[in-house]
C-alpha positions in Angstrom: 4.2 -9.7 35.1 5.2 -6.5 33.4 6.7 -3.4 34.9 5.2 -0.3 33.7 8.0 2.6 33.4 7.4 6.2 33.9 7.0 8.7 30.8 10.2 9.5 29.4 12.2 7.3 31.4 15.9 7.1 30.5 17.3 4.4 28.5 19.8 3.6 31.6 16.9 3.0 34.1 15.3 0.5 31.8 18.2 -1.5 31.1 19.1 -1.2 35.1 15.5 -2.9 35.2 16.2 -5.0 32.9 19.6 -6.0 33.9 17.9 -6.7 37.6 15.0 -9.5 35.8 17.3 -11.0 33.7 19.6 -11.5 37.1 16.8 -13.3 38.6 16.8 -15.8 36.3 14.0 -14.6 34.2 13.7 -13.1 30.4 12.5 -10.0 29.7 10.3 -8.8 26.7 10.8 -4.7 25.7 7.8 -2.9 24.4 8.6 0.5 23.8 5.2 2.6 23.2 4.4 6.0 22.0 4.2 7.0 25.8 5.1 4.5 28.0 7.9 1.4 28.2 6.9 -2.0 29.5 9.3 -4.4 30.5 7.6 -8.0 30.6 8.9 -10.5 32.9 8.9 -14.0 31.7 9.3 -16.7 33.7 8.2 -17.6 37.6 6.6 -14.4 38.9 7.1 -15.8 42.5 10.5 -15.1 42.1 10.1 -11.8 40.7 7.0 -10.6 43.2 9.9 -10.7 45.9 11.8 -8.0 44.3 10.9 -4.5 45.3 11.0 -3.3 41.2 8.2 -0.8 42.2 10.8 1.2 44.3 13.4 1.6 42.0 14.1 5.2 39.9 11.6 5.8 36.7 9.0 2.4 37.7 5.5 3.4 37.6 4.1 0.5 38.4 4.2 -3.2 38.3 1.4 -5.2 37.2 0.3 -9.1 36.8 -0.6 -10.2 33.3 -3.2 -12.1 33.9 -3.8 -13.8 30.4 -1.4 -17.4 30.1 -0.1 -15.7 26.7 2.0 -13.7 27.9 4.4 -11.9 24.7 1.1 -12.6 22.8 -0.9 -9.9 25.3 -1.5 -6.2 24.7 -0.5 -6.1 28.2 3.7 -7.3 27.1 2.6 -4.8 24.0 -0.2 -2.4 23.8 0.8 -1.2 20.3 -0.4 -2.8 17.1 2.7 -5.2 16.2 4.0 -4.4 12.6 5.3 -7.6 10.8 7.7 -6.0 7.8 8.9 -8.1 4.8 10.6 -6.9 1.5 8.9 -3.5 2.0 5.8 -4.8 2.7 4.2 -3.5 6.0 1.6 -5.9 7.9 -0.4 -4.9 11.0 0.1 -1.0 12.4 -2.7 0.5 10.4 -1.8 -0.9 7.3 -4.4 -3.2 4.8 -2.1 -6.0 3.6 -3.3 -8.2 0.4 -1.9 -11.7 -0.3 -3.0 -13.3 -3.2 -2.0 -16.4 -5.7 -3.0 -20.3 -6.4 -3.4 -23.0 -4.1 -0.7 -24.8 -5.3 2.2 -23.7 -7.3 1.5 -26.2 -11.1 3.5 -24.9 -13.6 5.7 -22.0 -14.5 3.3 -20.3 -16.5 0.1 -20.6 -14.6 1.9 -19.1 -11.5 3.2 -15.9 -13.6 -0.1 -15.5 -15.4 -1.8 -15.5 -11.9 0.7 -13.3 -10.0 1.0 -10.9 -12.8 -2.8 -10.3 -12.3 -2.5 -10.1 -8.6 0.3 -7.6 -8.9 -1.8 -5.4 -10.9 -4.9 -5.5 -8.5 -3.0 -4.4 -5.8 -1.8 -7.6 -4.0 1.3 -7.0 -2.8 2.5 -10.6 -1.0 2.1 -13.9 -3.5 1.2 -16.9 -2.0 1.7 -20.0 -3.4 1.3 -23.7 -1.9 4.5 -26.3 -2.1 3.6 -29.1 0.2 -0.4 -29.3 0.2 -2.0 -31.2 3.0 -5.4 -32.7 1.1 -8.0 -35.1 2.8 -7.1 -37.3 0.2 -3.7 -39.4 -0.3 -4.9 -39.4 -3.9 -5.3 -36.0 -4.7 -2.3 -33.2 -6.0 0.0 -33.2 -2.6 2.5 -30.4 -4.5 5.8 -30.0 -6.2 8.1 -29.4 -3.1 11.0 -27.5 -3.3 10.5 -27.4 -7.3 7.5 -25.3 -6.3 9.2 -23.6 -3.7 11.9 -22.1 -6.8 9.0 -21.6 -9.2 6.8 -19.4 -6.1 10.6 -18.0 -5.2 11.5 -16.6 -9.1 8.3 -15.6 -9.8 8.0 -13.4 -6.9 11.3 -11.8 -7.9 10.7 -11.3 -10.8 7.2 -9.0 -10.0 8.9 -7.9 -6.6 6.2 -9.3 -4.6 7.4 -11.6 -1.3 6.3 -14.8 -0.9 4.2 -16.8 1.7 4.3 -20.7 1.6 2.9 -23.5 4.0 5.3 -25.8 5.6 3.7 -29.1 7.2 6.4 -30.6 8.4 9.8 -30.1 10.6 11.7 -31.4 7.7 10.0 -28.9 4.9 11.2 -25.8 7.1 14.7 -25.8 6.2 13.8 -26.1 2.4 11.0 -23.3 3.0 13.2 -21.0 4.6 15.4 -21.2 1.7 12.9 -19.9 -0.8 9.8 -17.9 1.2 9.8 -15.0 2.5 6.9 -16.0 4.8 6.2 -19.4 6.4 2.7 -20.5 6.7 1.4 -22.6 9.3 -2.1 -24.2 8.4 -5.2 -25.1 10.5 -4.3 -28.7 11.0 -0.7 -28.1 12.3 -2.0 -25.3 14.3 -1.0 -27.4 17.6 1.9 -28.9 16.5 4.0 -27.9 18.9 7.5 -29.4 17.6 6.4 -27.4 14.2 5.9 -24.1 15.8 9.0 -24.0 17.8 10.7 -24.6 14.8 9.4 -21.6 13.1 9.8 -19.7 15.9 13.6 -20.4 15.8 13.5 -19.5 11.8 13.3 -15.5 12.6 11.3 -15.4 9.5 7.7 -14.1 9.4 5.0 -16.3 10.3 1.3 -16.5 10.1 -0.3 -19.5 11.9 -3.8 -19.7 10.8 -6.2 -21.3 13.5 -7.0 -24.8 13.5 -10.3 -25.7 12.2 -11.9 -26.7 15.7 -9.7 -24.3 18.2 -10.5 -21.5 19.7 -9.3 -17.6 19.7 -7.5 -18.6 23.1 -6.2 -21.9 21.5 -5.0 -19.7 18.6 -2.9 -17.3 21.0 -1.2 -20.0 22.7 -0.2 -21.7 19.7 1.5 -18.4 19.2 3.0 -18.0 22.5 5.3 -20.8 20.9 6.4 -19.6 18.0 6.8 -16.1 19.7 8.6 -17.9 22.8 11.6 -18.9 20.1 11.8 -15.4 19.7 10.5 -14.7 16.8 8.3 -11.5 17.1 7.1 -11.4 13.4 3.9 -13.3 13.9 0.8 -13.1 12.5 -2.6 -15.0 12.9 -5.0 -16.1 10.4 -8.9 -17.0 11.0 -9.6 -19.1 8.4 -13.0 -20.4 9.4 -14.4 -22.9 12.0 -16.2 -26.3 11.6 -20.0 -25.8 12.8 -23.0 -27.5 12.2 -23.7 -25.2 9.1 -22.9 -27.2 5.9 -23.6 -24.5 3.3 -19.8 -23.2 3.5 -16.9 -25.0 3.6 -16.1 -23.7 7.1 -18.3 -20.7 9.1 -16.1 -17.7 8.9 -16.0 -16.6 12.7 -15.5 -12.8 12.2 -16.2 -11.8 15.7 -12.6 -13.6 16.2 -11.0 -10.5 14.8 -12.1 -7.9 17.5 -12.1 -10.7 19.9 -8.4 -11.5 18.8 -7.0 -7.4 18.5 -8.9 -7.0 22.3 -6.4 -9.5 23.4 -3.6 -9.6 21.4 -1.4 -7.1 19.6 -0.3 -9.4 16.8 -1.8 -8.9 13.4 -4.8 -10.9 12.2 -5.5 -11.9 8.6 -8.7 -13.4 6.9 -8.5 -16.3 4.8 -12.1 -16.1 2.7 -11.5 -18.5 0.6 -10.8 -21.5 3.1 -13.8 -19.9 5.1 -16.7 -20.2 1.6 -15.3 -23.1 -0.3 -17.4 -21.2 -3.2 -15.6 -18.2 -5.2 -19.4 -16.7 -5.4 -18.8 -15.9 -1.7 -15.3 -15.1 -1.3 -15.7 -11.5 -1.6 -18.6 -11.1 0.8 -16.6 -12.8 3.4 -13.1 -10.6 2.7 -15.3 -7.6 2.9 -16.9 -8.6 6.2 -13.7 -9.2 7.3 -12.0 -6.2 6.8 -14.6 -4.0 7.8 -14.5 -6.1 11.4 -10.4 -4.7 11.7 -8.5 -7.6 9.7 -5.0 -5.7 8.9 -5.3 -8.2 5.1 -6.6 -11.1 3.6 -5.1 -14.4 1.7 -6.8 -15.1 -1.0 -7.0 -18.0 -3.6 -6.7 -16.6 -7.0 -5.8 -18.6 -10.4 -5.9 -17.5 -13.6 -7.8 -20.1 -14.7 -9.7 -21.3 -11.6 -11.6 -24.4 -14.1 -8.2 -26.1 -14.5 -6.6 -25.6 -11.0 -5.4 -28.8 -9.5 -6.2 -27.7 -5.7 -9.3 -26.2 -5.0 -10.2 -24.6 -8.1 -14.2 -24.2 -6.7 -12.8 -21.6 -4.6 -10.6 -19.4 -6.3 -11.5 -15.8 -8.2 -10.1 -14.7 -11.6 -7.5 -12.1 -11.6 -10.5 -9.8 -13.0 -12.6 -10.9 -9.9 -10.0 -10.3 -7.9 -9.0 -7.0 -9.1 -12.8 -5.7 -8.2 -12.7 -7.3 -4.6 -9.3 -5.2 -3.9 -10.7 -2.1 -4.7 -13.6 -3.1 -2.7 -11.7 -3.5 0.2 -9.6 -0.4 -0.2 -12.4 1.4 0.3 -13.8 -0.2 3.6 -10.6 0.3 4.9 -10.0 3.9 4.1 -13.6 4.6 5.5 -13.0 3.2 8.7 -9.2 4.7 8.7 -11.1 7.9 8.0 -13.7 7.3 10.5 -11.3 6.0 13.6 -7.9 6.7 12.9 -7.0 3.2 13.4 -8.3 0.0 11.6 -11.4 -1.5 13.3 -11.5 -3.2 16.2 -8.0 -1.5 17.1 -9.2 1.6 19.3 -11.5 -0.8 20.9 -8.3 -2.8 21.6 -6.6 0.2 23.0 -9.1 0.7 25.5 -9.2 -2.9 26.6 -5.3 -2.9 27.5 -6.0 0.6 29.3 -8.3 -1.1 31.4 -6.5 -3.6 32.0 -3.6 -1.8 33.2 
C-alpha cells in the first residue's frame, strides 16, 4: 500500500505518517518526487487498511500497490531511480557505458583494453573474476588476483568497476575490490545470493536469468532491494528461444515492458544476447533506442586470444564507433522526448495507476 501525500506537505506530517506505519509494525519506503511524496507501506496491509491514514493532516490519498514487487514498483517510486558510483550517474536520463574483457588474464591485456574503453567513452570497466562456464574445463578466472588487477586498473584510468560474484563466499572478497557487484543470469534466483548483496549497500545489477521472465526479474530484485539496498539495477541479457542463430534472442520489448513497471534502471548486455561481435552493435543500438539507460559490453584488445568468449567481443576501435553510435540515438530521443525512451511512457503508466 502507499500513501500519497499532498503537494508541498511538511516534512513533520510525513514523518508523523511515517512514525504511525512504522508503530504498526510495518516498514516504510520514502519516495520523495518532483511534486508529490509517497510513503510505501511494507508489510501486512490488513493491518495497515485498519488505520484511518486517509484522515490525517497533508494525506491525499491512500492507494493499494497491486504489483507483488512492491519497492521495485513505480507505484513505491514514480521517478526514474539514479544508481551513482565514483561520479558515474546510471538511470535518471543518463546513457551509462560499461565496457572491458570477459575475464580479467593478465595485467597488460586488461590495461590495453581499458585504456581503449576509456577513450571511446566507457566510463564503468567491467571485468570477470570468478567466471561461471558450461564447462569445468574451460578458464573459470583468477579470483581475487583478478579482483586487484580489475581494482588497480580502474584506478589508475578513474573508471569504477563492475565484477560478477557467483557465490555467497566470493561477496566479501568482491566487495573489497568492485565498485559494482554483478549478479549473472544463472544466479538470478538464488535467493541466499541476493540477500547477500542486498546487505552489501554496494551497487548492483542482476541481469535476468536466461529462461525467467520481466516479472521473474523484478522479484529477484524485490530481494536484493528488501536488504535495503536501493542501488539496483537490471540487465536483459537475452533469453533462450527456439532461435539458434544467436547465442540467446535479445528480448528488447523487456526494456519498455520493465521501465512501465519498474523505476529501477535497465541495462543491455549485447554481447551475451549475439554470441557473434558482427552483431553486437546492431543489438546495443536497438537497445538503446528502446530506453536502456547503458549497455555492458565485451571488449578485448585482442578478441583472437581472449580466454572467455573471445567470438563475442569488439576491438577497442569497434568499440569506439558503436559509442558514438549510441550517443547519438540517445541524444535524438533525449532531444525528441525529454526523457530516455520508454520513460514518459512509464510516467504515464504509474499516473494511471495511481
Amino acid at each position: 500500500m502507499i500513501i500519497v501525500m499532498e503537494e508541498n506537505a511538511p516534512d513533520s506530517a510525513i514523518e508523523r505518517v511515517i512514525r504511525r506505519v512504522e508503530a504498526a509494525g510495518l516498514r516504510t519506503h520514502l519516495s520523495k518526487g518532483i511534486e508529490r511524496t509517497i510513503i510505501g507501506c511494507i508489510g501486512d496491509e490488513r493491518i495497515i487498511s485498519q488505520i484511518p491514514f486517509a484522515a490525517m493532516p497533508f494525506v491525499e490519498k491512500v492507494l493499494p500497490v497491486l504489483s507483488p514487487f512492491k519497492i521495485a514498483s513505480r507505484a513505491f517510486h514514480p521517478d526514474d531511480s539514479v544508481v551513482e558510483v565514483g561520479g558515474v550517474r546510471i538511470g535518471g536520463g543518463a546513457l551509462t557505458l560499461m565496457a572491458g574483457p570477459c575475464a580479467v588474464e593478465d595485467a597488460e591485456s586488461l590495461l590495453a583494453s581499458a585504456k581503449g574503453v576509456r577513450e571511446a567513452g566507457a566510463q564503468i570497466l567491467r571485468g570477470g573474476a570468478f567466471k561461471p562456464r558450461t564447462s569445468p574445463y574451460d578458464f573459470q578466472g583468477l579470483g581475487e588476483e583478478g579482483l586487484k588487477l580489475l581494482s588497480e586498473t580502474g584506478k589508475a584510468l578513474g573508471m569504477p568497476t563492475i565484477t560478477e560474484v557467483r557465490t555467497l563466499a566470493h561477496v566479501p572478497v568482491a566487495e573489497k575490490y568492485a565498485d559494482i557487484l554483478q549478479v549473472g543470469a544463472r544466479n538470478m534466483q538464488n535467493f541466499d545470493l541476493l540477500r547477500e548483496v542486498g546487505r552489501t549497500r554496494k551497487p548492483v545489477m542482476l541481469k535476468r536469468g536466461m529462461a525467467n521472465t520481466a516479472h521473474e526479474l523484478l522479484m529477484a530484485a524485490e530481494y536484493i532491494l528488501a536488504e535495503g539496498n536501493s542501488a539496483v539495477m537490471l540487465c536483459e541479457r537475452g533469453i533462450r528461444t527456439f532461435e539458434t542463430s544467436t547465442r540467446f534472442t535479445l528480448d528488447v520489448s523487456a526494456i519498455p515492458v520493465v521501465k512501465q513497471s519498474s523505476h529501477l534502471p535497465v541495462i543491455v548486455d549485447p554481447s551475451h544476447a549475439a554470441g557473434k561481435a558482427s552483431l553486437v552493435s546492431a543489438l546495443a543500438r536497438a537497445g538503446v533506442a528502446a530506453g536502456a539507460d547503458g549497455v555492458i559490453v565485451e571488449v578485448h584488445a585482442s578478441p583472437e586470444n581472449a580466454l572467455c568468449d573471445g567470438q563475442q567481443a569488439l576491438t577497442p576501435a569497434e568499440f569506439a564507433g558503436l559509442a558514438a553510435e549510441l550517443k547519438a540515438i540517445h541524444g535524438i530521443l533525449r532531444e525528441k522526448h525529454g526523457t530516455p525512451g520508454g520513460a514518459r511512457a512509464a510516467e504515464r503508466s504509474a499516473e494511471a495507476r495511481w
